[in-house]
C-alpha positions, 0 to 999 in steps of 0.5 A: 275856117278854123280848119284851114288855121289849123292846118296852116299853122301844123305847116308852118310849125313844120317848116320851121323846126329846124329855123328860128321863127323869126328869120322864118316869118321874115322869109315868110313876109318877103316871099309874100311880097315877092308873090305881089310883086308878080301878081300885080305885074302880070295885071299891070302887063296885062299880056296874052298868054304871060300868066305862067311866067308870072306864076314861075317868077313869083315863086322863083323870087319867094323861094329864093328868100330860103324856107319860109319864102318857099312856104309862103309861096307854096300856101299862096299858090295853092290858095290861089288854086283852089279857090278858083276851082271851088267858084268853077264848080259851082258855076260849072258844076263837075265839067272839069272847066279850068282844071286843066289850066290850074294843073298848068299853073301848079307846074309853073308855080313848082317850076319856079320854088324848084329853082329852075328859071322862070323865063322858061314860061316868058312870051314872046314880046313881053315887055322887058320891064317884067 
């Protein structure tokens, strides 16, 4: 656990050498929320096939909040990548069950903090609500 503080906060003060901390933390703190927004969406759609869209939205909205929204977005996504992963390993051993599913998740989630439009990753028939 202290590892992983560590390591977050290396990040964290290099990504905001060049931004005061507290616009930093804002952005930060918005981008969290926007991360939410998305997850709690995508349960609440509850929609075949939608999860990458989800995933490219969320990061989209985080980073579009500047440096400290893409930072957040980028440290939940991965959170929430690896995490699965290390319960599939040990339910599945090394069968690389879900591997290829979180690379396709990485690539919505860069998608989107690149700036490129999530709607790209929207199903058909998705509900415009979302």
């Amino acid at each position: 656990m202290k590892l992983s503080t560590g390591i977050i906060f290396c990040f964290l003060i290099l990504g905001v050498s060049s931004q005061r901390w507290g616009t930093f933390l804002k952005e930060a703190g918005q981008g969290a929320k926007d991360m939410w927004r998305a997850y709690s969406d995508m349960r609440e759609a509850n929609y075949k096939n939608s999860d990458k869209y989800f995933h490219a939205r969320g990061n989209y909205d985080a980073a579009q909040r500047g440096p400290g929204g893409a930072w957040a977005a980028k440290v939940i996504s991965d959170a929430r990548e690896s995490i699965p992963r290390l319960t599939d390993l040990f339910k599945h051993g090394d069968s690389g069950h879900g591997r290829e599913d979180s690379k396709a998740d990485q690539f919505a989630n860069e998608w989107g903090r690149s700036g490129k439009d999530p709607n790209y990753f929207r199903p058909p028939g998705l509900p415009d609500k979302y």
